[in-house]
N, C-alpha and C positions, 0 to 999 in steps of 0.2 A: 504494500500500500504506500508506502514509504516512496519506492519507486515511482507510481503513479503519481503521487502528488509534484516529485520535482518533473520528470517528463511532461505533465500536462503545464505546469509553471513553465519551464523552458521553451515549450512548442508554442503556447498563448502566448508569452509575454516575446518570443521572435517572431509571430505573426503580428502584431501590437504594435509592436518595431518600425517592421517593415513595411506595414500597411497603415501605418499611423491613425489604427481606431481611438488613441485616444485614450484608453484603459490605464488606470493606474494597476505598477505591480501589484501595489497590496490588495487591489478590489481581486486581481487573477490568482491571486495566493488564496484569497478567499474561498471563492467559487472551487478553486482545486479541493480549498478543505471542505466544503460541504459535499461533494462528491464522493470524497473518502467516508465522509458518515455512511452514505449509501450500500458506500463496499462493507464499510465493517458491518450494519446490520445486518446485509446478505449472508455475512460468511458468521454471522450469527443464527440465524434462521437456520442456515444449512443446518448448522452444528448442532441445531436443539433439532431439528427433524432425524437426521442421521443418527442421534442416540435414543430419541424415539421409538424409532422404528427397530432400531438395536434389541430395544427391550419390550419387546412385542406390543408395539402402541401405546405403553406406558411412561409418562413424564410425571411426576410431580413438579409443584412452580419452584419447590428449592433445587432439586435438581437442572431445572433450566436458569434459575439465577445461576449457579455453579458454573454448567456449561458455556454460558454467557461472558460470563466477568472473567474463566480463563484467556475463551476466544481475545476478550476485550485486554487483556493485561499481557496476552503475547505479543499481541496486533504492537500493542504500545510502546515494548519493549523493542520489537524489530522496527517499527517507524520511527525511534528515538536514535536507534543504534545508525540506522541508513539516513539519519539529521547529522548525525555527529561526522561522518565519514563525510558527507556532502560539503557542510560547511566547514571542516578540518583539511580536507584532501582535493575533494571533487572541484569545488570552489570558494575557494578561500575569501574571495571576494563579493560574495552575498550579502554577508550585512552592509558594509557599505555601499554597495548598488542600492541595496534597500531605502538606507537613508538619506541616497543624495536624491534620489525620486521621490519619496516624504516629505526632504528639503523643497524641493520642486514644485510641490503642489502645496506645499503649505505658502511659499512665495507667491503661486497665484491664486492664492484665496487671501490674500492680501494683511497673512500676517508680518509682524514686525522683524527685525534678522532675532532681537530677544528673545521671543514667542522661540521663533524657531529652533535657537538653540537651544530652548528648556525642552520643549517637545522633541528633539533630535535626542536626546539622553536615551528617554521611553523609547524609541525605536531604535536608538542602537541595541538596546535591553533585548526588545523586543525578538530582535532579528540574528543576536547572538548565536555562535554554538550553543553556548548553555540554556537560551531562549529555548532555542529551536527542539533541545534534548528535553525542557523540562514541560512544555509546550506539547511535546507529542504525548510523554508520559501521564499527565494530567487528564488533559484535551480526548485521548483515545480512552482511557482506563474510565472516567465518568462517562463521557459517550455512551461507551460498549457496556456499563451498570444500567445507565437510564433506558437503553434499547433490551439490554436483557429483563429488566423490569419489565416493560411492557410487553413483549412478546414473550417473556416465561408467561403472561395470565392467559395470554390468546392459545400459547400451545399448550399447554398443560393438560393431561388428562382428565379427561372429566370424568365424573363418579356417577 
């Protein structure tokens, strides 16, 4: 997932580029992350079906909270690991692309260079390796609780 979120960011944010829609990174970083919600419910669903069916059409909702929050707590661990390796290796130069385009558009919404240096701090934060590491860890691990919350009640066995 991990992977998907920077390919879709690289490939949106080079057509963006070159075809000058206009889009701020951070809006395509966005979008990439609400798609990744998508993926990780799926591959939640799967997961509470596939043990399901394991045990002959029987779930209980603690057992699909279980199955859920592991899905959710590996997903976040491997989208942490392939942040760390991205922004450490792959490109080092991310946060500050980040923040000179934050810079950029905070300039044309016509704040002051002040403003922008207080607000440049939060995004360098933001866009950190340790951001990015504690960001996916959080970000994916509640996600994938609150998804397995609600879809442990829809799948769950019924008596």
């Amino acid at each position: 997932m991990g992977a998907f979120a920077v390919l879709f960011f690289a490939l949106v944010n080079w057509l963006n580029t070159s075809y000058n829609w206009g889009m701020q990174p951070s809006n395509i970083r966005g979008v990439g992350g609400l798609l990744t919600i998508v993926i990780l419910a799926t591959g939640i669903y799967l997961t509470m079906q596939a043990v399901k069916k394991e045990q002959a059409n029987k779930l209980t909702y603690g057992q699909a909270l279980k199955v859920g929050v592991i899905v959710a707590v590996i997903t976040a661990v491997l989208v942490a690991l392939f942040g760390f390796i991205y922004c450490q290796f792959l490109n080092p130069g991310y946060a500050q692309y980040m923040v000179s385009e934050a810079q950029k558009a905070m300039a044309a919404n016509g704040e002051t260079p002040q403003q922008i240096a207080e607000h440049s701090k939060s995004v360098q934060a933001e866009f950190s390796t340790g951001g990015q590491v504690m960001q996916a860890l959080v970000g994916q691990t509640v996600v994938g609780t609150v998804v397995s919350l609600i879809l442990g009640a829809f799948l769950r066995s019924k008596k």
